[in-house]
C-alpha positions in Angstrom: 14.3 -4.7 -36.6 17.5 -6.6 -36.0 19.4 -9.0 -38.6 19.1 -6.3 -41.6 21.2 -7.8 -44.7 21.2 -11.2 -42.8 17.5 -12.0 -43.3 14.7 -10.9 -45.9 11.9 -10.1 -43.0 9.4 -7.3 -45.1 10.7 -4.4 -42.8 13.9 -5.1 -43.6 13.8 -5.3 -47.4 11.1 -3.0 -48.0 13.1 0.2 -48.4 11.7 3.3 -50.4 13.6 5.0 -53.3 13.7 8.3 -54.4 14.3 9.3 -58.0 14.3 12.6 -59.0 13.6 13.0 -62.6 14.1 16.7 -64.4 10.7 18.0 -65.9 8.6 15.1 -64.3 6.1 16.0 -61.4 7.1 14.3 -58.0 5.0 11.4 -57.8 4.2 8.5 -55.3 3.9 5.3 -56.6 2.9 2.4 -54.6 3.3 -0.7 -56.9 6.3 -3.2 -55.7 9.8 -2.9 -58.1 12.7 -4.2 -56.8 16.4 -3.5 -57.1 17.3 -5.5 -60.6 15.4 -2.4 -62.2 17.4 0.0 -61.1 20.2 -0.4 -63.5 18.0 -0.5 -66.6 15.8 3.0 -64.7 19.6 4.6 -64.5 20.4 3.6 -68.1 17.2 5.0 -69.4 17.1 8.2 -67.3 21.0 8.7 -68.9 20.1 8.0 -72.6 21.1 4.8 -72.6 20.2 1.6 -73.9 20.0 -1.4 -71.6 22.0 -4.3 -72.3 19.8 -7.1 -73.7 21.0 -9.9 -71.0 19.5 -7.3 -68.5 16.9 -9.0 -67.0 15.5 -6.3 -64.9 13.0 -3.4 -66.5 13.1 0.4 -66.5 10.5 2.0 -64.3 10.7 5.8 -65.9 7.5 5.1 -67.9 5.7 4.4 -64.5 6.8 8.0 -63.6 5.7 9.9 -66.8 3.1 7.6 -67.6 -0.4 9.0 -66.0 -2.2 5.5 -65.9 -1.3 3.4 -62.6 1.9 1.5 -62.4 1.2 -2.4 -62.2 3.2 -4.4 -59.8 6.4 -6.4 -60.7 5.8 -9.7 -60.4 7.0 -11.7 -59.1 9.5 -9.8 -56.7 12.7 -12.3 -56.1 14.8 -11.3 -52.7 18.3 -12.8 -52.8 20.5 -13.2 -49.9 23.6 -15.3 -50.3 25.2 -17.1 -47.4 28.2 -15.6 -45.8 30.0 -15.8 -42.5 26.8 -16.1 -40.4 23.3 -16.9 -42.3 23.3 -19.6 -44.7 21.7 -18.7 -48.0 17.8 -17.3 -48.2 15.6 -16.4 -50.7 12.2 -15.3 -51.3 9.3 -14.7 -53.6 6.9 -12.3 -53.2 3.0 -12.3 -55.5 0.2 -10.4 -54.4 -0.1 -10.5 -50.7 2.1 -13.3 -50.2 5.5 -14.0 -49.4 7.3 -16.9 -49.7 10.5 -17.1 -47.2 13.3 -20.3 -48.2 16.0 -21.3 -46.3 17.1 -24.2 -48.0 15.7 -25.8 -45.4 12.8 -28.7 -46.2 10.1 -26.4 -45.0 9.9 -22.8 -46.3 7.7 -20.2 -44.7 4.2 -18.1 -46.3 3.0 -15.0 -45.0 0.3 -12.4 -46.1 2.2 -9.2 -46.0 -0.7 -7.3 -46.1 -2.4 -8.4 -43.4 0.5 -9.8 -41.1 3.3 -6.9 -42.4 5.7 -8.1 -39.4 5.3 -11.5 -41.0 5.3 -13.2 -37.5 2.2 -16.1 -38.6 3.4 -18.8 -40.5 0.5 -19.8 -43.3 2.3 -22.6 -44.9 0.1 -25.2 -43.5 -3.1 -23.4 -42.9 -3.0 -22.3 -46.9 -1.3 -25.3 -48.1 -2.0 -24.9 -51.8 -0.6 -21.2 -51.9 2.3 -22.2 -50.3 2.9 -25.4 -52.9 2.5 -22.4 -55.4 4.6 -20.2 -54.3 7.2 -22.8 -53.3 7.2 -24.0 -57.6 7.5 -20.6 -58.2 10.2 -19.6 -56.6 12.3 -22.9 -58.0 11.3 -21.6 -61.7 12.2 -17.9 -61.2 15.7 -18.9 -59.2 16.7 -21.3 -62.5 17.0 -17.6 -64.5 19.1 -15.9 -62.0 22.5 -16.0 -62.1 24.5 -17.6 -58.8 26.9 -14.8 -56.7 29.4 -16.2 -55.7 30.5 -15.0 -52.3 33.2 -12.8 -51.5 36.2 -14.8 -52.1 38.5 -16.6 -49.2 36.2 -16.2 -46.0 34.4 -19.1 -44.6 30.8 -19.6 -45.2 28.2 -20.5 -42.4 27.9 -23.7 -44.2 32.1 -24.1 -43.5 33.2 -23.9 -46.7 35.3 -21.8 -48.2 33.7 -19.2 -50.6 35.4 -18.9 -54.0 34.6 -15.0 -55.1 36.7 -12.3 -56.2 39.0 -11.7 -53.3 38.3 -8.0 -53.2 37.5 -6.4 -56.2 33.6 -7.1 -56.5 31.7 -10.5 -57.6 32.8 -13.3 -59.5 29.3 -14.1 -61.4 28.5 -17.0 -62.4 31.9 -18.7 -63.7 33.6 -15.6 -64.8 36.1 -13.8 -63.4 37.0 -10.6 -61.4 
């Protein structure tokens, strides 16, 4: 599929990961994470304690752990604007997806019976889609804004104000 890193289409941001893990048996799990776990999975798997303003959650204790892994919900995809897309983001619980342009009408989709994502449900499942779409505004209020990479122009025109090449600026902090 075309567009990858420019929009949050489910073949494009469903990716798998591979861990290997010394003394643990190779096992498959099928319950959705997503990438803010990472850091605290590395930190464990090192000895480490995770910072507490982490917000994301180890998933070693889904490998060793015999019982079946739950899914993470909800699953937040985050994809700032930059020189060609304007900012996305989505929400995924359950089945359902919830795709967000900024735009006044955001699109729903059962991944798991449309997995190409190619019927709009907003309308026909009106309700889900009002759910969703309050869900997604409550879960983006406790992430943190990225600021774009710093001195190139936005799709919006402006100018973004990041760290002109040496990462992120987060939130109002600097390089």
């Amino acid at each position: 599929m075309q567009h990858h890193a420019f929009e949050l289409w489910q073949p494009l941001v469903r990716v798998p990961l591979l861990i290997r893990m010394p003394g643990a048996k190779p096992k498959r799990i099928n319950a959705m994470r997503s990438q803010i776990d990472l850091a605290p999975t590395i930190l464990e798997l090192m000895g480490v304690k995770a910072p507490s303003a982490m917000t994301g959650r180890s998933f070693v204790s889904d490998v060793l752990d015999s019982a079946a892994p739950e899914d993470r919900e909800p699953i937040i995809l985050d994809l700032p604007e930059d020189t060609h897309e304007h900012y996305r983001r989505a929400i995924i619980i359950g089945k359902f997806k919830l795709i967000s342009n900024g735009e006044p009408r955001s699109q729903l989709f059962d991944i798991s019976d449309d997995p190409q994502e190619l019927h709009d449900l907003s309308i026909e499942q009106h309700e889900t889609w009002l759910g969703m779409t309050k869900r997604l505004v409550q879960a983006a209020t406790s992430l943190r804004f990225v600021e774009p990479y710093g001195g190139m122009k936005l799709a919006s025109g402006r100018i973004a104000q990041g760290s002109s090449g040496h990462g992120y600026r987060v939130g109002g902090g600097s390089d």
